[in-house]
SEROMAR-208987 format. One record per residue: residue number from 1; residue in three letters; x, y, z of N, C-alpha, C, CB in turn. Coordinates in steps of 0.1 Angstrom, whole numbers, plus 5000, padded with zeros to 4 digits. Glycine has a CB too. Example, Ala and Ser with C-alpha at 12.3 -4.5 7.8 and 13.67 -1.06 7.14 Angstrom:
<nodes>
1,ALA,5132,4943,5078,5123,4955,5078,5132,4967,5078,5113,4955,5090 $
2,SER,5128,4978,5071,5137,4989,5071,5129,5000,5079,5141,4994,5057 $
</nodes>
This chain:
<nodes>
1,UNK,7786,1275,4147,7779,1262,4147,7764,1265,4151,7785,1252,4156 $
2,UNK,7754,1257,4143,7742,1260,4145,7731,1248,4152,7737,1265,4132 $
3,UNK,7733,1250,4164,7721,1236,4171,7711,1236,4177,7724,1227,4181 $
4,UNK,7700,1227,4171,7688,1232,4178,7691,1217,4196,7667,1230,4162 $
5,UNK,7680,1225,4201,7679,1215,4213,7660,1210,4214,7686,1225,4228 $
6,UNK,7660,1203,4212,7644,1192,4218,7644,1188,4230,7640,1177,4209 $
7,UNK,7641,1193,4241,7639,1186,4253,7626,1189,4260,7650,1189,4263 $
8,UNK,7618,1184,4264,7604,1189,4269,7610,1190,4282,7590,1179,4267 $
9,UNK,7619,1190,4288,7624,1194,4307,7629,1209,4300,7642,1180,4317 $
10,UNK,7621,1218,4308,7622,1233,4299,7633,1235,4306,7611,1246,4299 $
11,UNK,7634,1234,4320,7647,1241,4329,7658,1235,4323,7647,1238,4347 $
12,UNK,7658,1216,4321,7672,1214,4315,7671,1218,4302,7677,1200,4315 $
13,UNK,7662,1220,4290,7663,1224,4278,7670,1238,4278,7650,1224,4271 $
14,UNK,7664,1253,4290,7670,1264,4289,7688,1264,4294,7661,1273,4297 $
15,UNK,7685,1254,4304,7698,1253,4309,7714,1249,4297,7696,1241,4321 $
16,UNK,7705,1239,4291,7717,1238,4278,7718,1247,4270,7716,1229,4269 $
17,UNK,7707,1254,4265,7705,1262,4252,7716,1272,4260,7685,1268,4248 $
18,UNK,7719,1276,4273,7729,1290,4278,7742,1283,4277,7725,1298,4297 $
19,UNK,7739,1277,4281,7752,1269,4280,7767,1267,4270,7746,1260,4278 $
20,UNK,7757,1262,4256,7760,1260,4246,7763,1276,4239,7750,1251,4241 $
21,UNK,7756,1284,4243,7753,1299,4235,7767,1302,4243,7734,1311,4240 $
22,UNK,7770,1303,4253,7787,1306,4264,7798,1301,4255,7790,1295,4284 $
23,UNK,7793,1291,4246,7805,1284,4238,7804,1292,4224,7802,1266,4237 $
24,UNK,7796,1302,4222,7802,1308,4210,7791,1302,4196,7819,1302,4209 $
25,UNK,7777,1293,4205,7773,1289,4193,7757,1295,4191,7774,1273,4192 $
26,UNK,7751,1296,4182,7741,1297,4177,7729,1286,4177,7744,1299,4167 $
27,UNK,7717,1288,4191,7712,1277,4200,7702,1286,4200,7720,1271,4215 $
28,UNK,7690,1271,4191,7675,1272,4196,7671,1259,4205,7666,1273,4184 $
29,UNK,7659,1264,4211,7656,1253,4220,7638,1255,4218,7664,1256,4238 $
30,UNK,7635,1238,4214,7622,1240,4219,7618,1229,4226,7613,1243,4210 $
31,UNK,7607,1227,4227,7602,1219,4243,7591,1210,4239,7594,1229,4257 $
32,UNK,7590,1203,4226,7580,1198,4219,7585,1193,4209,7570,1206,4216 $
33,UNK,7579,1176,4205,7579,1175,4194,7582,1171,4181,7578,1179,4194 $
34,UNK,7566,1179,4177,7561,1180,4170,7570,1197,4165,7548,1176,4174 $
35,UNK,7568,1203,4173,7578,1220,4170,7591,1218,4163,7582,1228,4186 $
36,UNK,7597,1206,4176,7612,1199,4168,7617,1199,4153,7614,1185,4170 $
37,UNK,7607,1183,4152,7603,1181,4140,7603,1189,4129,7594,1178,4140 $
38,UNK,7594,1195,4129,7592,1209,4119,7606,1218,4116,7581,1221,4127 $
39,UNK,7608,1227,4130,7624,1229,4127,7637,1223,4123,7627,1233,4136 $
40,UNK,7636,1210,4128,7649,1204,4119,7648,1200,4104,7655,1192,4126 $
41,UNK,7633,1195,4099,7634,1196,4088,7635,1211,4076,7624,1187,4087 $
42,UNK,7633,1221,4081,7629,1233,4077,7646,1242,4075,7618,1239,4090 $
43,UNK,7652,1243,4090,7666,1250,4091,7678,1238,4091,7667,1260,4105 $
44,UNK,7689,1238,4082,7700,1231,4088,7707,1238,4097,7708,1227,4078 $
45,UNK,7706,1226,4107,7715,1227,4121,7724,1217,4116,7708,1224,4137 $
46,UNK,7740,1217,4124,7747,1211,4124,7747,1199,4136,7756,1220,4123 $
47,UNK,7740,1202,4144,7741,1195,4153,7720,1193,4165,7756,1205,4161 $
48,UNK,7718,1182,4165,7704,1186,4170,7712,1175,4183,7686,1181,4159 $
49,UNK,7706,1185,4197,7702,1174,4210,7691,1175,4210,7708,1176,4223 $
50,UNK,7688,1158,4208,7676,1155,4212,7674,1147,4221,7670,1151,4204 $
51,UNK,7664,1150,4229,7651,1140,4239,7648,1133,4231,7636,1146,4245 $
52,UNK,7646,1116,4239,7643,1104,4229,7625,1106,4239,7658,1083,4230 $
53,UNK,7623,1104,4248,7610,1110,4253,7606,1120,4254,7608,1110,4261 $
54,UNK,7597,1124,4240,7587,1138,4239,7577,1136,4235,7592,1149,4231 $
55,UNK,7567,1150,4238,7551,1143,4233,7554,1155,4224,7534,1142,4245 $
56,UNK,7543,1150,4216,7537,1156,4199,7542,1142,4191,7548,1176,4191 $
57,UNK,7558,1147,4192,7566,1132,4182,7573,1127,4186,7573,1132,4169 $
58,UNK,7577,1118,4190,7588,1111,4199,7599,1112,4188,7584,1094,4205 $
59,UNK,7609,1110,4203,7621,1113,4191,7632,1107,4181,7628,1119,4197 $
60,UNK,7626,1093,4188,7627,1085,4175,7623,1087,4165,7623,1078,4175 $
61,UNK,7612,1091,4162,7608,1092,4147,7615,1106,4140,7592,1093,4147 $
62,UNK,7620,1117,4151,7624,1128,4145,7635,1124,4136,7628,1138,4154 $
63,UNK,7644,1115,4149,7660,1110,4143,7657,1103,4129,7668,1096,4155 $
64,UNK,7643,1095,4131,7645,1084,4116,7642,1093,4103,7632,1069,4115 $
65,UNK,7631,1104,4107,7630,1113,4094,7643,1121,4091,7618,1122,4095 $
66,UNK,7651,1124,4098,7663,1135,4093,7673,1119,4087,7673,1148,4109 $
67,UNK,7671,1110,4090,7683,1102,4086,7675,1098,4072,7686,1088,4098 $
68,UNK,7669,1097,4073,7659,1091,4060,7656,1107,4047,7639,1085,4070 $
69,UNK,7657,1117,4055,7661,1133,4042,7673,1129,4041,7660,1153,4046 $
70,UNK,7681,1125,4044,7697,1128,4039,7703,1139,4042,7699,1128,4027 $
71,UNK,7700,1149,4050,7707,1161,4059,7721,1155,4070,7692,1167,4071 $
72,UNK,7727,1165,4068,7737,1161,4073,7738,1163,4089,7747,1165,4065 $
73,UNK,7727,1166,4095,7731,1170,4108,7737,1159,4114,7720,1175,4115 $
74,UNK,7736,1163,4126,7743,1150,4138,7734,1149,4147,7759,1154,4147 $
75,UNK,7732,1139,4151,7722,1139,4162,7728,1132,4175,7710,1131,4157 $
76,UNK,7728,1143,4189,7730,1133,4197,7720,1132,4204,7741,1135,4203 $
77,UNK,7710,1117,4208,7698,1121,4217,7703,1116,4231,7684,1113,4213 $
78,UNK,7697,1122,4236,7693,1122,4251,7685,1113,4259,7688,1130,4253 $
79,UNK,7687,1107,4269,7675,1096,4272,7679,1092,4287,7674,1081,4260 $
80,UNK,7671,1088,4294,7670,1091,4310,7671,1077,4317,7656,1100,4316 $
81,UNK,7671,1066,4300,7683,1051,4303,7692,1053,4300,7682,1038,4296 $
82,UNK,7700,1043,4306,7714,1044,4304,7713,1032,4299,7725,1047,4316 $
83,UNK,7708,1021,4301,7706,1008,4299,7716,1006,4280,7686,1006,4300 $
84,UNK,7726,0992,4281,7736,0988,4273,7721,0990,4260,7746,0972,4277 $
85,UNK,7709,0984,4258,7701,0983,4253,7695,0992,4243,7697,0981,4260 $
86,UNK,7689,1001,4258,7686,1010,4249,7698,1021,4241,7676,1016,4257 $
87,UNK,7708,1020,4243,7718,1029,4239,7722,1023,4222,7732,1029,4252 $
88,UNK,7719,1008,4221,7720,1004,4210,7707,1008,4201,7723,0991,4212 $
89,UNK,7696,1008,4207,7686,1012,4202,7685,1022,4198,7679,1011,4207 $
90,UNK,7689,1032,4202,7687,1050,4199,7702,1047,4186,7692,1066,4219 $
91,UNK,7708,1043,4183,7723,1045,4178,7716,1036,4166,7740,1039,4188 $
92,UNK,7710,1022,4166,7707,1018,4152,7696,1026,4145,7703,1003,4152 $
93,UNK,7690,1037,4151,7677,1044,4150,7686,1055,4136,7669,1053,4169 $
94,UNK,7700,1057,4141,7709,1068,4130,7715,1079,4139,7698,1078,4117 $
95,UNK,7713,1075,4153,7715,1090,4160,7732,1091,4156,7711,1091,4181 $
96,UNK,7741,1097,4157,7753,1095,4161,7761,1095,4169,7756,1097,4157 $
97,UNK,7754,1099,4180,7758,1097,4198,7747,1095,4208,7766,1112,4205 $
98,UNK,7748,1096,4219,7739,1088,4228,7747,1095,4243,7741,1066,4225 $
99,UNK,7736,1099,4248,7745,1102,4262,7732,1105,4275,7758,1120,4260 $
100,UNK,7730,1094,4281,7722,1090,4292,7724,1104,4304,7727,1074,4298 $
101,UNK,7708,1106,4311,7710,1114,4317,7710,1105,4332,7701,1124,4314 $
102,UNK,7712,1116,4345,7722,1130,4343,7733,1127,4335,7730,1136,4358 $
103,UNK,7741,1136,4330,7753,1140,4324,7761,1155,4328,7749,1139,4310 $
104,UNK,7774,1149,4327,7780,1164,4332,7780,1170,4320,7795,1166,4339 $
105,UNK,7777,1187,4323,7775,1195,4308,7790,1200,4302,7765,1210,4311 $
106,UNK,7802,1193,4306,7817,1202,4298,7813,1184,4294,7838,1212,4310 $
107,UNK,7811,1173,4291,7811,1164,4286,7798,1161,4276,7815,1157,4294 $
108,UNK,7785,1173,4278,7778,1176,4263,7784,1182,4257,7767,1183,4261 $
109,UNK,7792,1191,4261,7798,1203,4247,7806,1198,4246,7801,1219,4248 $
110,UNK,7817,1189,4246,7829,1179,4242,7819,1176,4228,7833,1163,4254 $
111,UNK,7811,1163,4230,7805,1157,4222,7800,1164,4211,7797,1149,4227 $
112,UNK,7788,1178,4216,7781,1183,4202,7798,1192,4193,7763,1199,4208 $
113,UNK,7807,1192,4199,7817,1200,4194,7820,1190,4181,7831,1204,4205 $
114,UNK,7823,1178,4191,7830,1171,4181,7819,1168,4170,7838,1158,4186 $
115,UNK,7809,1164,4169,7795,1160,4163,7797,1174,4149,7779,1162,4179 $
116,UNK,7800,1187,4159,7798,1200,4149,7805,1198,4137,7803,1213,4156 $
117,UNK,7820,1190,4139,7832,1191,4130,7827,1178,4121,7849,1190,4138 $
118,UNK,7818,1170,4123,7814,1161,4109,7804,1162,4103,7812,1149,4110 $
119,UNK,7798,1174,4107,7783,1180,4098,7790,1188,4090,7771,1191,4106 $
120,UNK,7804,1196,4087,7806,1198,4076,7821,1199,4075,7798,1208,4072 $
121,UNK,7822,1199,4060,7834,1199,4055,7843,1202,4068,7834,1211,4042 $
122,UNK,7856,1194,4075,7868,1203,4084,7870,1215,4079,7884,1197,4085 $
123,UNK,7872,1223,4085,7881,1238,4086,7891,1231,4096,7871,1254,4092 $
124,UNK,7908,1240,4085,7916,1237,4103,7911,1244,4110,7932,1240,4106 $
125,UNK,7918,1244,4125,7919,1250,4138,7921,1262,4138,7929,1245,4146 $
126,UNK,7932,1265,4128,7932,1284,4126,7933,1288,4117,7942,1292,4131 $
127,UNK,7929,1298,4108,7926,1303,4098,7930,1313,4096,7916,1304,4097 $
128,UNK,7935,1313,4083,7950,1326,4080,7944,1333,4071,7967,1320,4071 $
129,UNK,7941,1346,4068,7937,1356,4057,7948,1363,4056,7925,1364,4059 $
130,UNK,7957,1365,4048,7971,1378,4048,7975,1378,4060,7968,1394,4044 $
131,UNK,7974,1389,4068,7978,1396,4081,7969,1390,4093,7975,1412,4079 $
132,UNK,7955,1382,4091,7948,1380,4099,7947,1365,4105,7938,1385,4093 $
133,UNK,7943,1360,4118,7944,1346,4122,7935,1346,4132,7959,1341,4127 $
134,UNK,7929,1333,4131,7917,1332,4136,7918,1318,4146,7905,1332,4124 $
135,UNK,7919,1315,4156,7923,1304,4162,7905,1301,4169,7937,1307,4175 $
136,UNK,7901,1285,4163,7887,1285,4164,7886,1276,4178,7880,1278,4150 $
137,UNK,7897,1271,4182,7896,1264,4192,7900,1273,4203,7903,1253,4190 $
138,UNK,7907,1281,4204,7910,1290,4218,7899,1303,4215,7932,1297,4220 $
139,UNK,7895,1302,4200,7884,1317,4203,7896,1330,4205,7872,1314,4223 $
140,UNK,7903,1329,4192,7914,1340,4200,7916,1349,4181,7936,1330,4210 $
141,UNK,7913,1359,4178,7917,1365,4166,7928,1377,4169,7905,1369,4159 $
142,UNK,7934,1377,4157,7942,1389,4157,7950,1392,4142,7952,1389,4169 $
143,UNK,7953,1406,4141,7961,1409,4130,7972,1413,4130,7958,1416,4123 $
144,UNK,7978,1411,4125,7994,1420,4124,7999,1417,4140,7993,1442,4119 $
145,UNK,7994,1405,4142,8002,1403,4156,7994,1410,4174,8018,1414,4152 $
146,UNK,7984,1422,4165,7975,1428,4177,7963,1415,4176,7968,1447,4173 $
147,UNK,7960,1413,4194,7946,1407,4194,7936,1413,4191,7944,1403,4204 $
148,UNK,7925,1409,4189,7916,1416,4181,7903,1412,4194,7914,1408,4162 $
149,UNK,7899,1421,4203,7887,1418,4211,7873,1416,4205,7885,1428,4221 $
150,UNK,7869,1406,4202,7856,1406,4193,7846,1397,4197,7859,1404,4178 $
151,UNK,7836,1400,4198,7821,1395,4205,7820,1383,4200,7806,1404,4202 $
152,UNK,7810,1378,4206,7808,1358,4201,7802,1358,4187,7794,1346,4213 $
153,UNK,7795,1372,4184,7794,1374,4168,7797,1374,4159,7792,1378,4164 $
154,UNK,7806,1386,4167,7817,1395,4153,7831,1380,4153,7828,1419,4163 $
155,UNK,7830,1374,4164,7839,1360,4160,7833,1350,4152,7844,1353,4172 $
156,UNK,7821,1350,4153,7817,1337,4146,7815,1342,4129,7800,1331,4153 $
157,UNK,7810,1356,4125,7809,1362,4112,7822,1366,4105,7801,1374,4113 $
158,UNK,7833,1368,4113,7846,1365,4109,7851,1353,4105,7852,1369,4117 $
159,UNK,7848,1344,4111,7852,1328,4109,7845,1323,4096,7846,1318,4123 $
160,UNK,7832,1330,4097,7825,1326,4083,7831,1332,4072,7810,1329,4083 $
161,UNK,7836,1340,4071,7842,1347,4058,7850,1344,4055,7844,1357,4056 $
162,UNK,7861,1339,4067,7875,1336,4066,7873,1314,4056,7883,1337,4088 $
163,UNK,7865,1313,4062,7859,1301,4060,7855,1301,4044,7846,1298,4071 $
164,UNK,7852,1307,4038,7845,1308,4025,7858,1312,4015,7831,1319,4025 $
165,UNK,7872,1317,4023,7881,1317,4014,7880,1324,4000,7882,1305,4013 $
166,UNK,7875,1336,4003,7874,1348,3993,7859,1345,3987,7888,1349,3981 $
167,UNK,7849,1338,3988,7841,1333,3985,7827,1344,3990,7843,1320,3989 $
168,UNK,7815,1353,3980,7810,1359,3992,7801,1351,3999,7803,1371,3989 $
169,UNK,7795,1361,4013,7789,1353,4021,7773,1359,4020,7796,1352,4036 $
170,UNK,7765,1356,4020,7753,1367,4016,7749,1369,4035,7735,1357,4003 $
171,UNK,7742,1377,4036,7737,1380,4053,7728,1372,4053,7730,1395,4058 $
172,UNK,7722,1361,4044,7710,1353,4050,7718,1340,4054,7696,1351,4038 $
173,UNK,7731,1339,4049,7740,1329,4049,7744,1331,4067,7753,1332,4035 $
174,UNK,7747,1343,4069,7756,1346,4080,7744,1345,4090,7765,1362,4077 $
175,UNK,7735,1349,4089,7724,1349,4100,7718,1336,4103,7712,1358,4094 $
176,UNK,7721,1328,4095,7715,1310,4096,7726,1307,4102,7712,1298,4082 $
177,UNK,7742,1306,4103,7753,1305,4109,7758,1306,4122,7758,1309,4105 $
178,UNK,7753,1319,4125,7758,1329,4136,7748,1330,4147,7762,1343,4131 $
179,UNK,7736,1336,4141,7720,1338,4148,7715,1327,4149,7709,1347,4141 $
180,UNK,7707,1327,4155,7694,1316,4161,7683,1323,4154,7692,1314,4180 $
181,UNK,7673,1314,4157,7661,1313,4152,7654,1330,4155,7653,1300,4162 $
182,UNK,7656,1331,4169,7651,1346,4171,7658,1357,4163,7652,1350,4186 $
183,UNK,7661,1359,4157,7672,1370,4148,7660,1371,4138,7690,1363,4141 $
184,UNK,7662,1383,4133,7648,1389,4125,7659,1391,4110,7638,1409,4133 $
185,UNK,7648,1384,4102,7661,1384,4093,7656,1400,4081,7662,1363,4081 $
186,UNK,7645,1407,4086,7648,1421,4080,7652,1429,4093,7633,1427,4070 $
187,UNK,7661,1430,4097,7667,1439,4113,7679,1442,4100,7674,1427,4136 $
188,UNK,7687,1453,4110,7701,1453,4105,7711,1449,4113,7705,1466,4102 $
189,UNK,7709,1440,4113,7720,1429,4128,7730,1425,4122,7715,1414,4135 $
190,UNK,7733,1423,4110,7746,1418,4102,7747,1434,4100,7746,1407,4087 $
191,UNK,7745,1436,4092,7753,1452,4094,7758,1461,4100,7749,1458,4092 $
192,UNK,7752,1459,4113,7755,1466,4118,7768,1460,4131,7743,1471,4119 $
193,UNK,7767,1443,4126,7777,1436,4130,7793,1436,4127,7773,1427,4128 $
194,UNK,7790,1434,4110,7801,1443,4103,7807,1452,4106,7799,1448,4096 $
195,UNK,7797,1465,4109,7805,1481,4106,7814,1474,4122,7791,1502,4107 $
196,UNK,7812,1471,4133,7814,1469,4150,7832,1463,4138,7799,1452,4164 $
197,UNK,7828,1449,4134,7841,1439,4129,7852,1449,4118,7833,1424,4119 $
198,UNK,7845,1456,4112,7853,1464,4103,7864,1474,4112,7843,1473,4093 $
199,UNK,7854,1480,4125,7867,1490,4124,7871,1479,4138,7865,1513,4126 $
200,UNK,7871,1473,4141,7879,1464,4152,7889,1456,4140,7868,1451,4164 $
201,UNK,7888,1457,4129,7902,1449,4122,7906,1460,4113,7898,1432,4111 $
202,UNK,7906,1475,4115,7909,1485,4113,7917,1483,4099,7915,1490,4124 $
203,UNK,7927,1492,4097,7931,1493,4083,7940,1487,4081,7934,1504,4077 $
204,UNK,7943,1485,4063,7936,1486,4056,7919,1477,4053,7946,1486,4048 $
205,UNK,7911,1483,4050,7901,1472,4051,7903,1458,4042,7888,1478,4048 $
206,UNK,7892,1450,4051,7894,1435,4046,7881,1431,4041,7900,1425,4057 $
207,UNK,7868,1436,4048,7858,1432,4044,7851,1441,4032,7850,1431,4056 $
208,UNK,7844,1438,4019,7837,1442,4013,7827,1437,4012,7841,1445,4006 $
209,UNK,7815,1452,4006,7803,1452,4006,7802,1447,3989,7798,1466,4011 $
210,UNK,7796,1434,3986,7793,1432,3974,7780,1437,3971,7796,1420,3971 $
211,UNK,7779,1447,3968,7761,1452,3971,7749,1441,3960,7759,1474,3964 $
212,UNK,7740,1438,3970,7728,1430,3966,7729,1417,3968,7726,1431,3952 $
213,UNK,7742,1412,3970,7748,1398,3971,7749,1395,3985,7762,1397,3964 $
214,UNK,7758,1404,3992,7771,1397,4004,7783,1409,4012,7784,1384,3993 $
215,UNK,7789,1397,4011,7802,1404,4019,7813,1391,4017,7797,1409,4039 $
216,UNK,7829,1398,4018,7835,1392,4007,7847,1395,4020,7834,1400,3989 $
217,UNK,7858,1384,4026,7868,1389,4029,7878,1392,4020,7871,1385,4037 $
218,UNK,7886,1397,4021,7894,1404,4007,7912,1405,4013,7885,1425,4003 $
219,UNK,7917,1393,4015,7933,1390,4022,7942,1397,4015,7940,1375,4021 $
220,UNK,7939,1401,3993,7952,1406,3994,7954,1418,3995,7958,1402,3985 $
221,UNK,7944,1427,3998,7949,1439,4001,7957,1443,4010,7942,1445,4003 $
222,UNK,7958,1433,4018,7975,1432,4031,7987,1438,4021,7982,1408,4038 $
</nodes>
């Protein structure tokens, strides 16, 4: 899952952005804006927390321009009323959640989770390739019955292939999914993510190289 965060409180903006990243997701954070702005119209995120108080652009107007492109993100903003009022206010604005500060943080990542699962199409809970299973809610893979130890990467770039259902995935696909903003998209970070996922789901192989295109998971060779 890919979410940006807008909060001009940098300590609580960094504090979520680690947060969220512990949950396995792919988290930018900026502290402005006008910066916001720009990035959510530019990258689809599945999920934006936003500050409804920020200077450059307030964040009202961010929420009304993504509701007004027709992007499917989710927006939950943030706002330091709790007031019945203003909560109606931020929610007729298009946000699709609302959660006054303080807030406890295992009850943000409840919400942007659930928020994540209506930005796109459901995937079930666990994902079957031949021999292979992928449980997205306990974060648990394995094949042929062995668990499979695999980094918050090599799990999220597995989920994506398994997700596409023999479909390829190109690395600029997998890098907007998996990575955040800071990921250099000429590095060899998917590749070299792969070769890590290839031999941790050892033989026979599952992933192919569609050269120029992608990468392809490939179930029936079980």
């Amino acid at each position: 899952m890919r979410v940006l965060v807008i909060e001009d409180e940098r300590d609580l903006a960094d504090a979520i952005g680690r947060g969220l990243r512990r949950q396995g997701m792919a988290v930018d954070v900026t502290y402005d804006g006008r910066d916001g702005h720009e990035m959510a119209m530019v990258t689809r995120y599945d999920v934006i927390v936003l500050d409804r108080d920020l200077p450059g652009i307030h964040g009202d107007d961010i929420c009304a321009d993504l509701v007004a492109s027709g992007a499917l993100t989710r927006v939950l903003m943030l706002t330091a009323s709790g007031s019945v009022a203003d909560r109606v206010e931020g929610l007729s604005l298009g946000a699709d959640d609302y959660l006054p500060k303080p807030f406890a943080f295992d009850e943000l990542v409840a919400r942007v989770q659930a928020l994540g699962r209506r930005a796109t199409p459901a995937a079930p809970p666990v994902l079957f390739a031949g021999d292979l299973v992928l449980d997205q809610a306990r974060r648990e893979a394995s094949r042929s019955g062995r668990p499979l130890d695999l980094t918050r990467k090599e799990f999220g770039v597995l989920a994506e292939l398994m997700k596409a259902n023999g479909a390829v995935v190109s690395a600029e696909e997998l890098l907007e999914r998996v990575w955040d903003a800071n990921a250099d998209p000429f590095t060899t970070t998917v590749r070299v993510t792969m070769m890590t996922l290839r031999r941790k789901l050892g033989d026979p192989p599952m992933i192919e190289t569609i050269v120029g295109v992608g990468y392809q998971l490939r179930a029936e060779v079980v």
